[in-house]
C-alpha positions as CSV (number, residue, x, y, z in Angstrom):
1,X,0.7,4.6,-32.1
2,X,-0.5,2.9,-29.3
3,X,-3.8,1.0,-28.1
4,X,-4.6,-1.8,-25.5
5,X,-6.6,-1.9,-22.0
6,X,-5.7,-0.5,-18.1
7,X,-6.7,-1.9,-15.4
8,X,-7.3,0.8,-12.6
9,X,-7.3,0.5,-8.6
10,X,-9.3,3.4,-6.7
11,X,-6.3,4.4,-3.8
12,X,-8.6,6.8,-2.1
13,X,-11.9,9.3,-2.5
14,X,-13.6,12.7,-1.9
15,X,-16.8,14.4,-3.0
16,X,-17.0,17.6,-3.1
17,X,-20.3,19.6,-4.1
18,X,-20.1,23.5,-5.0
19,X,-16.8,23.5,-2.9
20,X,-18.1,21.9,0.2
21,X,-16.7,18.7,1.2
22,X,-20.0,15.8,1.2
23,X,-20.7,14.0,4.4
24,X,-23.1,11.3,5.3
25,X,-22.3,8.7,2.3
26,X,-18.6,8.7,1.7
27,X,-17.5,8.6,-1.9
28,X,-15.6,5.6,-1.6
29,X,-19.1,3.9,-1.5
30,X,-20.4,5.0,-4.4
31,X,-17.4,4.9,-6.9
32,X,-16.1,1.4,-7.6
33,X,-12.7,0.3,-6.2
34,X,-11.5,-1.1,-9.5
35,X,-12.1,0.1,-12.7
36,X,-10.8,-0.9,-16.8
37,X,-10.2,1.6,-19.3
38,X,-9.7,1.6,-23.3
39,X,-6.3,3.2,-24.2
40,X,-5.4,4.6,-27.6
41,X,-2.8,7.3,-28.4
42,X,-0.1,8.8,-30.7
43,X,2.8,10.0,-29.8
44,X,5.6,11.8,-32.2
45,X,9.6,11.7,-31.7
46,X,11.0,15.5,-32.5
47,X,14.8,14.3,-31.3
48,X,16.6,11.5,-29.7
49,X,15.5,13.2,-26.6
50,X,12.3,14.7,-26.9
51,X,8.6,13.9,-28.0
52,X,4.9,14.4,-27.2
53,X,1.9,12.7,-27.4
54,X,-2.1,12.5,-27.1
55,X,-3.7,9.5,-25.2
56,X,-7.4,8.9,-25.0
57,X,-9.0,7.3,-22.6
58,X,-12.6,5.6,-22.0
59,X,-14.5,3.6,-19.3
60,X,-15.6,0.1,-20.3
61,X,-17.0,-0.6,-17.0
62,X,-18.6,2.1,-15.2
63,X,-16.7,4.2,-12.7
64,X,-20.1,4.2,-9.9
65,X,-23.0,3.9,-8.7
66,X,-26.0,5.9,-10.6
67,X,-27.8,8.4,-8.3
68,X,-31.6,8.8,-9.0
């Protein structure tokens, strides 16, 4: 079982809209460059070697700027 925070650095951005690449206002100003998560997961050992696992993940601080 696992739980704790991530902290997240935004490396780069595109917005697409209906498969058309968005012009004018670049997405890298309107999505924030850093950005912390909530992490919780389990994960289950089959063998010494092998395993899987489920992670959830959720925004505590939002990802952008609304658009109204």
């Amino acid at each position: 079982m696992e739980t704790g925070l991530s902290f997240n650095i935004l490396a780069s951005a595109k917005e697409y809209f209906y498969d058309e690449l968005v012009v004018g206002k670049t997405a890298e100003n309107k999505f924030y460059r850093f950005n912390l998560e909530w992490v919780g997961g389990i994960g289950y050992r089959f063998h010494e070697h092998w395993g899987g696992g489920f992670r959830y993940t959720y925004s505590v601080s939002p990802i952008g700027t609304a658009k109204k």
